[in-house]
C-alpha positions in Angstrom: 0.0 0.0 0.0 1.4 3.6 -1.4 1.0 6.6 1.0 1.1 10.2 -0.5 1.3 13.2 1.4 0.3 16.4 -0.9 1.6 19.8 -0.1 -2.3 21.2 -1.0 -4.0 18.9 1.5 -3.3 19.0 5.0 -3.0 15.3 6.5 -5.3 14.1 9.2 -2.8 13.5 11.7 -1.8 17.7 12.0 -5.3 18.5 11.8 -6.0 16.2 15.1 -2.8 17.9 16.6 -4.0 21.4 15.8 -7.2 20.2 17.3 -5.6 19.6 20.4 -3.5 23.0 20.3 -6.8 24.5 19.9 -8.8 23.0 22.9 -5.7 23.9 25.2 -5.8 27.0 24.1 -9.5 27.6 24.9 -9.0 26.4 28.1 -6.3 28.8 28.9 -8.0 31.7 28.0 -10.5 30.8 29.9 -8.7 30.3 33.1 -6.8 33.1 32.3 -9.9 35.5 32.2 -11.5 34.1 35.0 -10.3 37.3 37.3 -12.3 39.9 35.1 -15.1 41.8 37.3 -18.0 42.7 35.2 -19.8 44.9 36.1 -22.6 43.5 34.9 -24.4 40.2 37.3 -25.9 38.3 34.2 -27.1 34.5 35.1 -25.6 31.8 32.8 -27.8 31.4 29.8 -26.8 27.8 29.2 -27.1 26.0 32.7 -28.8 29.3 34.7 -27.5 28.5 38.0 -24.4 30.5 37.8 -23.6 34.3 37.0 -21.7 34.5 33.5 -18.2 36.0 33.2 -17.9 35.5 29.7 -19.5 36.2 25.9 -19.2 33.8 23.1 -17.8 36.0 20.4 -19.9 34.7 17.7 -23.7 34.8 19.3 -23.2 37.3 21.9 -24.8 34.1 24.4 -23.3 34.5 28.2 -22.2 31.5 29.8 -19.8 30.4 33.0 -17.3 28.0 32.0 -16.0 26.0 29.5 -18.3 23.3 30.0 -21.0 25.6 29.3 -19.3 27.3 26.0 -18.6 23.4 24.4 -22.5 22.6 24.7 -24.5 26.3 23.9 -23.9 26.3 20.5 -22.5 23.2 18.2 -23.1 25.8 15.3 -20.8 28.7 17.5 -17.7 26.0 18.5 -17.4 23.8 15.7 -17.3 26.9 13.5 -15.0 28.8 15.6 -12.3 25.6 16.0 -12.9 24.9 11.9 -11.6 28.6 11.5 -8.9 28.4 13.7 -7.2 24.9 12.2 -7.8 26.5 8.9 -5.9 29.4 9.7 -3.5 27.6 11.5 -3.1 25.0 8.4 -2.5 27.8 6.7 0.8 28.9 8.3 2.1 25.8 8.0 4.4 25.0 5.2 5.2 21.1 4.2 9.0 21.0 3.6 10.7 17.2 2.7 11.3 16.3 6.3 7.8 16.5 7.7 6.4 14.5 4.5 8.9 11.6 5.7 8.4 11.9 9.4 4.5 11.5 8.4 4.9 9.0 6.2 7.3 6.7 9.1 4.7 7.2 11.2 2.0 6.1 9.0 4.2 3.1 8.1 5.1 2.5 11.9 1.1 2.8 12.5 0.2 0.6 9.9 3.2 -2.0 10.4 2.0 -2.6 14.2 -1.9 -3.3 12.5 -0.2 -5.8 10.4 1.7 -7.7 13.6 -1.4 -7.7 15.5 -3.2 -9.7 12.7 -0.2 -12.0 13.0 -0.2 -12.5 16.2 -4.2 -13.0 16.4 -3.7 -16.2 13.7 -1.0 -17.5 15.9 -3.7 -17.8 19.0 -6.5 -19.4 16.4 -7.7 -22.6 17.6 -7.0 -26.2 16.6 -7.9 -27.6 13.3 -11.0 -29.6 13.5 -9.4 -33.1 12.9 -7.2 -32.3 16.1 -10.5 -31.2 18.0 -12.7 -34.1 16.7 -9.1 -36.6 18.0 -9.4 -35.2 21.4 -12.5 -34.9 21.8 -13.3 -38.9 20.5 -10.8 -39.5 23.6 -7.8 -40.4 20.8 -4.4 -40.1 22.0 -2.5 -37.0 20.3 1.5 -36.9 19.2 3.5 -34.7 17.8 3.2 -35.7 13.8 -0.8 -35.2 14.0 -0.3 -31.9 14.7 -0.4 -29.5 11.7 2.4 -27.3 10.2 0.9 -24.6 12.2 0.3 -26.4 15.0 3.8 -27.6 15.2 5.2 -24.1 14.7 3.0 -22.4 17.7 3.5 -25.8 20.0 7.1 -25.2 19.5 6.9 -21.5 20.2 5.0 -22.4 23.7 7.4 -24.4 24.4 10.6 -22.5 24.3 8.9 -19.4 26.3 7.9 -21.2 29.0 4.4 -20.9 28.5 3.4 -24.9 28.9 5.3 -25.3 31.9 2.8 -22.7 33.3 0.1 -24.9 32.6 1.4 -27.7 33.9 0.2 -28.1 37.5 3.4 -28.7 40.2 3.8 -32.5 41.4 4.0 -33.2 45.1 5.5 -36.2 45.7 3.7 -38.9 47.6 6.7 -38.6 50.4 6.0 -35.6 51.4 2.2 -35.3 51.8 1.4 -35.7 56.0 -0.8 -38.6 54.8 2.6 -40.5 54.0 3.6 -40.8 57.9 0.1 -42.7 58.6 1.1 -45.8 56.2 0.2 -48.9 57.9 0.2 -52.6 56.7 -0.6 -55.5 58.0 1.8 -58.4 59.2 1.8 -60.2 55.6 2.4 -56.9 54.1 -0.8 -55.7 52.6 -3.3 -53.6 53.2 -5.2 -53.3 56.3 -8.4 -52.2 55.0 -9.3 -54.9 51.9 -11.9 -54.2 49.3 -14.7 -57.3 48.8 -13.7 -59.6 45.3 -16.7 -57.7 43.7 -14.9 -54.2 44.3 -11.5 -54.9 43.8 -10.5 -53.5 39.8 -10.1 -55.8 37.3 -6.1 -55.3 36.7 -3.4 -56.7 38.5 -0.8 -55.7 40.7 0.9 -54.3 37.2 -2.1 -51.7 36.6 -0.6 -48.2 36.3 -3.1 -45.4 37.9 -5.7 -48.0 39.4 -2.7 -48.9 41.9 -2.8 -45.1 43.3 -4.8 -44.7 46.8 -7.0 -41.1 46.4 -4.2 -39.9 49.0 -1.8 -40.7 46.1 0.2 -43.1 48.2 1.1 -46.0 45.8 -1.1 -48.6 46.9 0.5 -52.1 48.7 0.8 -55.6 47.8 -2.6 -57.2 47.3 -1.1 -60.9 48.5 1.0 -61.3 51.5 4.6 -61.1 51.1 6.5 -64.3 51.3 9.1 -64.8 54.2 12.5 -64.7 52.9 13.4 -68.2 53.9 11.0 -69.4 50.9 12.7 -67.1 48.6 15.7 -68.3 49.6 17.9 -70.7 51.8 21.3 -68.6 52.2 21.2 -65.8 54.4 20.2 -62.4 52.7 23.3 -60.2 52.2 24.1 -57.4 54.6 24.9 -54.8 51.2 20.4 -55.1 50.9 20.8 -52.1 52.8 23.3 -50.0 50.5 21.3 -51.9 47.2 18.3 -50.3 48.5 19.5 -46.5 48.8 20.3 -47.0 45.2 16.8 -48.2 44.3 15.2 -45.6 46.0 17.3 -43.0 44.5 16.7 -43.8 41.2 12.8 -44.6 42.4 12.6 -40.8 43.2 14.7 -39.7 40.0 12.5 -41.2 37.6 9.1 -40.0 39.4 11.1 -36.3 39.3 11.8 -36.7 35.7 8.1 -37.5 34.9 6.8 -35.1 37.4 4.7 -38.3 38.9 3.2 -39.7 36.2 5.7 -42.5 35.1 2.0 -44.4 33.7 2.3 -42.0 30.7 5.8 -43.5 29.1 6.7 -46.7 30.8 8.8 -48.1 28.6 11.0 -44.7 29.1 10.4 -44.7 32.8 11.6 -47.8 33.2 14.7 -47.2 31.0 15.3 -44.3 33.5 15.0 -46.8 36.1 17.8 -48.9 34.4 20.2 -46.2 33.5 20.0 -44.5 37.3 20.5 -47.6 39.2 23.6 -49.8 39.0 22.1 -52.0 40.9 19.1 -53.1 38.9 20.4 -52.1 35.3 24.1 -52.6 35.4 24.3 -55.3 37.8 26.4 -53.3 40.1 27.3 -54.4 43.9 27.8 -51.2 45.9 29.7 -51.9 49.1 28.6 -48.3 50.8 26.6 -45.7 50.7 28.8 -43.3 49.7 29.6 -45.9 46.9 25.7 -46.1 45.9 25.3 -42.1 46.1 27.9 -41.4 44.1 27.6 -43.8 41.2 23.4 -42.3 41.3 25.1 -38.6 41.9 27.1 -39.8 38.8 24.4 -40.7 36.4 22.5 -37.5 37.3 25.1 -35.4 36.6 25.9 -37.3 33.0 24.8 -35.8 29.9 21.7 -37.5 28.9 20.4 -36.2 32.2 22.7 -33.1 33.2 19.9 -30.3 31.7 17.7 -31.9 34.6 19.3 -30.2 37.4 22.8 -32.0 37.7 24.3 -31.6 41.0 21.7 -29.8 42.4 19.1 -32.4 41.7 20.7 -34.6 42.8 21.7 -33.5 46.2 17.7 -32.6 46.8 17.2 -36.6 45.7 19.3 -37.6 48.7 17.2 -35.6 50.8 14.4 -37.2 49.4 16.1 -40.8 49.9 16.1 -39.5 53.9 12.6 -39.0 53.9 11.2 -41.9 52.7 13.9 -43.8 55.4 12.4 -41.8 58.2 9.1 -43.2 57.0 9.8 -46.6 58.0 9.0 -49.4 56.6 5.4 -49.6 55.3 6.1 -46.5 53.3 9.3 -48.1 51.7 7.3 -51.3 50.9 4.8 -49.2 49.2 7.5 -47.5 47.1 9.2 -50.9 45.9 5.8 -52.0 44.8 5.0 -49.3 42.7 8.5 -49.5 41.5 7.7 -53.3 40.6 4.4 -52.0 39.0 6.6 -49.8 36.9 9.0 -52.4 35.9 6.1 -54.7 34.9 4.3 -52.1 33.0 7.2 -51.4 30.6 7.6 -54.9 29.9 4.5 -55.0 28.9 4.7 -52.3 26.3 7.7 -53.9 25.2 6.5 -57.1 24.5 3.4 -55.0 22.8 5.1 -53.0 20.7 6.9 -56.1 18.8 10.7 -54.6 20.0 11.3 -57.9 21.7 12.7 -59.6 18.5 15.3 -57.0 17.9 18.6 -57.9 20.2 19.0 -54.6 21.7 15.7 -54.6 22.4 15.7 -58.0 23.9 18.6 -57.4 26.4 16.4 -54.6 27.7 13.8 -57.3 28.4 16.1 -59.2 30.1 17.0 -56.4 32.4 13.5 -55.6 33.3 13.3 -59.0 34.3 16.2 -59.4 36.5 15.1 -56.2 38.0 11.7 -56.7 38.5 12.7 -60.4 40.4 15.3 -57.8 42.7 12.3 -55.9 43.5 10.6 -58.0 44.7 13.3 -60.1 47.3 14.0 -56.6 48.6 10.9 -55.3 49.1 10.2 -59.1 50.8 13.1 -58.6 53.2 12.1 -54.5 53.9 9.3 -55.9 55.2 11.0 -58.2 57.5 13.4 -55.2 59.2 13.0 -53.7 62.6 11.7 -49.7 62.4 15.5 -49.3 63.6 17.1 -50.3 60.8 15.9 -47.3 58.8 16.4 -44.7 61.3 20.0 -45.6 61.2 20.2 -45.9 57.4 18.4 -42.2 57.3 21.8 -40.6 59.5 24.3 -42.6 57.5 22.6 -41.2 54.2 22.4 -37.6 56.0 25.6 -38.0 56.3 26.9 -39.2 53.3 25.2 -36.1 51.9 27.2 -33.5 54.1 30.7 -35.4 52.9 30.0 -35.5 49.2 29.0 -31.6 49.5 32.1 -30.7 51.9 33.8 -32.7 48.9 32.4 -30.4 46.1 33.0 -27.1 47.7 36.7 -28.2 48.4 36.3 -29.2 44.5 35.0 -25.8 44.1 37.5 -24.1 46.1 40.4 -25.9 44.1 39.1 -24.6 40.5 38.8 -21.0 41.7 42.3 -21.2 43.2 44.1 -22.8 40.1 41.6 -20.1 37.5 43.4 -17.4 39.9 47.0 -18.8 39.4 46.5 -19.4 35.9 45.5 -15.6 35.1 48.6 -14.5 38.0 50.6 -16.7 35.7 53.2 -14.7 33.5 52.9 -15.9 29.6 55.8 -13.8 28.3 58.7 -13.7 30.0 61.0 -11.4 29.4 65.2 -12.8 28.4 67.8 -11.2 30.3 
């Protein structure tokens, strides 16, 4: 679009500002002659409730104030201000400069119009065979989204603007409900719904296995004694094994903000990759030696954008809590871990990756792990409530030597940075 500005024809934009010059100008000469005595006491002939100090130059009416002078006449003021901006249109000469400052700000004005338009498509609604997907309950990824849709998903997502509608998650651990865990001596349930209310699914189901509280619910058999499981005497590193369970436990329901039900398969990878002890086979000897290979992991890069170190110093703390819980709490947790495990060997064997070998050594894990599970979670349930009041200091800590370590760590690089940039580069031969 062309915009023209004639040196005949006086653009709209000085003909509002004259406007404006105008109506402050009437408005000072009114105050201004507000001090004049008449000598005359004539009422107001527009609202008649006050005497008059003025005359309207054109129809010799009396009024008060402004107020008054704007609404006797339409005829008297708009012919009075069409005068004035005519005469003061007149004294003004277009040279080059004002046509382009008008012009920039037309373009400006018209330029902002034209972004507002844009930015009005970009918050247009779905396409209707997204809406109709939703609303028929259909799952929705990435490719059924449209061009469009990609673009302004995309464009939410790197301001910021879905994490704001994504509701925080408060982990199970720390709700007050999660100190009033109680089970019975075979390890499930005290309260135990009738065969006819009980769900359909197993002890593998995903949300079904969450109490209304959102504590993960318990076994629904009793628990096996250990001497059934098996005939040698359990190993005294259960304890350290189980630190690194529950650490990567609390990892993988941070990562998926508590819904580990939506991606199984990935959650339990997670799982896998966290702990050495149910992925990699590893046998930690302390707990120093399980914190750090989880502190380790964390701090790798498939998971350092997380958090890193701070993540997983706040993990630690939450390995504490559940300790100080005791041990229906903890037997809860490995069950929902189980459920986990189960539920992404599941998918696996769904999803037809079984054949492939990579794939198949995953399945193998999850089986190992999921058997691991369960003898721990057999022999938690066995422990006095001492056992984890002790293993909640050692983890405490644990946790003030790995920091003391870090800040010593910390400490060291800013020392060497300040010897390095001390350090002479050229040095001069005698």
């Amino acid at each position: 679009m062309s915009i023209s500005v004639s040196d005949d024809a006086p653009h709209p934009l000085i003909f509002f500002f004259v406007l404006l010059a105008m109506e402050e100008e009437i408005r000072t000469s009114v105050d201004s002659s507000s001090s004049v005595n008449l000598p005359l006491r004539t009422i107001c002939h527009v609202c008649q409730k006050q005497f008059s100090h003025y005359t309207c130059p054109r129809c010799n009416s009396r009024y008060c104030s402004l107020q008054c002078y704007k609404s006797h006449s339409n005829r008297c003021t708009e012919s009075f201000m069409r005068e004035n901006v005519v005469e003061e249109l007149r004294r003004l000469r277009t040279d080059d400069s004002t046509k382009r400052k008008t012009l920039d700000i037309l373009k400006r004005f018209h330029s902002e119009e034209e972004m507002e338009d844009l930015d009005e498509e970009d918050d247009s609604t779905l396409s209707e065979e997204t809406v109709e997907k939703v609303l028929a309950g259909d799952q929705l990824s990435f490719d059924d989204l449209s061009v469009e849709e990609k673009k302004r998903f995309l464009r939410a997502m790197a301001s910021g603007e879905l994490s704001k509608m994504i509701e925080p998650w408060e982990a199970w651990w720390m709700k007050p409900s999660a100190r009033t865990i109680s089970l019975s001596k075979e390890g499930t349930p005290l309260v135990q719904l009738h065969a006819e209310q009980k769900p359909t699914t197993s002890l593998t189901s995903g949300t079904e296995a969450t109490q209304s509280s959102g504590i993960p619910q318990a076994p629904d058999t009793p628990l096996p004694p250990l001497s059934k499981l098996s005939s040698a005497e359990p190993s005294p590193l259960l304890a350290v094994h189980l630190v690194d369970i529950i650490y990567s436990y609390c990892f993988t329901l941070r990562l998926y903000n508590g819904d580990w039900q939506s991606d199984a398969i990935g959650s339990a990878l997670v799982v896998l990759s966290v702990s050495s002890v149910l992925g990699q086979s590893g046998q930690p000897e302390t707990v120093l030696e399980a914190l750090s290979s989880c502190l380790e992991q964390t701090c790798s890069p498939a998971y350092r954008h997380v958090g890193g170190l701070q993540l997983g110093l706040s993990l630690i703390d939450d390995v504490a809590i559940l300790l100080s819980l005791g041990g229906p709490a903890l037997v809860c947790l490995l069950c929902d871990l189980q459920r986990l495990i189960q539920a992404g060997e599941r998918d696996l064997k769904s999803g037809k990756r079984s054949r492939k070998s990579r794939w198949s050594d995953i399945g193998t894990k999850l089986k190992h792990a999921d058997r691991k599970i369960f003898f721990i979670m057999c022999w938690v349930h066995e422990q006095p409530s001492e056992v984890w009041s002790t293993l909640e200091n050692i983890v405490k800590m644990e946790k003030s030597s790995i920091m003391e370590f870090e800040n010593q760590k910390m400490s060291t690089k800013m020392d060497s940075k300040v010897k390095n940039k001390d350090k002479v580069l050229i040095q001069e031969i005698k």
